[in-house]
N, C-alpha and C positions, 0 to 999 in steps of 0.2 A: 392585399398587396397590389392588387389589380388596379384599382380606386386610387392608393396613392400615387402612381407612377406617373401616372398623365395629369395629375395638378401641378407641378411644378412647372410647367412650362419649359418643354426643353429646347435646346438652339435648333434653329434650324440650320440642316447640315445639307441640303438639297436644293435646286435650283425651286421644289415645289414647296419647300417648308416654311416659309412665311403663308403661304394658301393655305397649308392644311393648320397650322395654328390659328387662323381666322375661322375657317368651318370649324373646328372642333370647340371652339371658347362654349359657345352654347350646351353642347354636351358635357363639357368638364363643371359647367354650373349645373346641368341634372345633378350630374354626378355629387356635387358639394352639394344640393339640397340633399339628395337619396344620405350622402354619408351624416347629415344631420338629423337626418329621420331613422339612420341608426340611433343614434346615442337614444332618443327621443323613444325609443322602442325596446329600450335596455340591452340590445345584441351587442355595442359595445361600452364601453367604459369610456369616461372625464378625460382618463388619463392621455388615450388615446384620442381623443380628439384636441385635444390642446395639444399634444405633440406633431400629429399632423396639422394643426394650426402654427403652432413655430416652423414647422417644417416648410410650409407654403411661405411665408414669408422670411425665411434665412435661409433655405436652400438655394445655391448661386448666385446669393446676392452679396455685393460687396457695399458695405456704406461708404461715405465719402471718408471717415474720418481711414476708413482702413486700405481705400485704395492705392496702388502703387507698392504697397508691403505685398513680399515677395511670398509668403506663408500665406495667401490669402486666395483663390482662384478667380481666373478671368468672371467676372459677371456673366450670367448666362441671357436674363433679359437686357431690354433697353431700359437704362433708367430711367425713362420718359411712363416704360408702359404700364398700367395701372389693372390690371387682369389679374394680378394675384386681389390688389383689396379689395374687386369684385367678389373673389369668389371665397373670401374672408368674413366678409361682410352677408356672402351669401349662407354660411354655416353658420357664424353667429345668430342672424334673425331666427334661424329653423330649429335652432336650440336652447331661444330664450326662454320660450315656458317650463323647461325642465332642469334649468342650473339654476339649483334652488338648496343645494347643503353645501356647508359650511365651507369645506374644501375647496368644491367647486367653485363656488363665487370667489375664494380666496386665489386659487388658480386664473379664473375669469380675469381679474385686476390685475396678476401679475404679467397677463399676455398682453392685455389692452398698453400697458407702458410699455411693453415692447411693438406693438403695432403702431402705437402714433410715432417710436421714433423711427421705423419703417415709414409709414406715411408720411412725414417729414424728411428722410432722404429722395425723396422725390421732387425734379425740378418746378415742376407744373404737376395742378391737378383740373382737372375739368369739374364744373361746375356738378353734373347728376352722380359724380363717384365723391365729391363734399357732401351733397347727401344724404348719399347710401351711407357712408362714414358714420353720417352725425342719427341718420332712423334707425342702423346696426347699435350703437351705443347709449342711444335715450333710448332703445326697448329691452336690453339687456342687462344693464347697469348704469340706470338713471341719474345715479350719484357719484359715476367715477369722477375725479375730478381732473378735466380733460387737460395735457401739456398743449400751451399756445402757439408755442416758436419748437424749433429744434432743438435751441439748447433748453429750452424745461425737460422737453422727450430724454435728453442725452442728460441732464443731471436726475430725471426721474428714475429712468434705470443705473447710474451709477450708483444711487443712493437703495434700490433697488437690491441688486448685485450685491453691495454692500451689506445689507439686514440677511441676504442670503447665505453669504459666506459664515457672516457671524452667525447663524442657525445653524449649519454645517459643522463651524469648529465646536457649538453646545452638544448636537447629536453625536459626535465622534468621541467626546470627551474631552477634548482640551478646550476647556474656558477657560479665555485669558484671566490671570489671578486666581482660578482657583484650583489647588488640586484637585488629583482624583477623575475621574468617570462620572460623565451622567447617564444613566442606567435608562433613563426612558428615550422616544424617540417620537416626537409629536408627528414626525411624515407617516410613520410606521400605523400610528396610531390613527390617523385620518384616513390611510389605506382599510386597517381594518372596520372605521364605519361605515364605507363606504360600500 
């Protein structure tokens, strides 16, 4: 719990808290390798580290397309600042030699379409976090195949989203046109080989 609370980056609420955000960045990249060198070590699980990876990149952020909706909370970074795809990029690289079943990689892809369209709600990116972007993803999954622009990102995940739901209403039972229950559950069953 310790490990996730200081990756998100939280606002500075103090006349010192932009200082102590700049001294700790280095430590919260220990931290993202060391939590890499979990998984890498089997102490924790796929699951857990892809959730703390959505989590680093959707925790207080707001995209463009959802700003100004009222359901939605203040942004906590600047959307200039690029510290989270640091230290995304910094737990990808340390966990590429061991996402290697079937799940996993299939989890891998489903986070990377949601990371480029986070790296794409970004105004500007600096040249060394392009990349970190592009040696985190030609070492991990050489063949994802990368969204260009923001609307690829944003039609990748809606189409995304989409195979998702429809997997949901098959696990639950209601497929559209067909009666009846589906009795198996492929999440269930990828948990259990895992």
């Amino acid at each position: 719990e310790a490990l996730t609370v200081g990756m998100e980056d939280p606002p500075a609420r103090s006349k010192l808290g932009s200082k102590f955000k700049r001294q700790n960045r280095q430590k919260r990249v220990m931290d993202a390798r060391l939590f890499g060198e979990l998984y890498n070590f089997m102490v924790i699980s796929a699951r857990v580290v892809f959730d703390v990876l959505a989590l680093i990149i959707s925790y207080g952020h707001v995209s463009k397309e959802r700003a100004g909706d009222e359901r939605f909370p203040v942004p906590i970074t600047d959307p200039s600042d690029t510290f989270r795809i640091r230290t995304v990029c910094t737990i990808l690289i340390s966990i590429s030699e061991y996402v290697t079943q079937v799940s996993s990689v299939r989890r891998l892809k489903r986070f990377l379409i949601y990371f480029y369209r986070y790296i794409y709600s970004k105004p500007f990116l600096p040249v060394d976090v392009k990349y970190s972007i592009d040696d985190a993803v030609e070492v991990i999954a050489p063949t994802f195949n990368k969204p260009t622009s923001q609307e690829e990102a944003l039609a990748a995940v809606a189409k995304l989203e989409e195979e998702l739901w429809e997997q949901e209403k098959r696990r639950t039972g209601r497929v559209a046109g067909v009666g009846g229950y589906v009795s198996s559950s492929s999440e269930e069953e990828e948990e259990e080989e895992e």
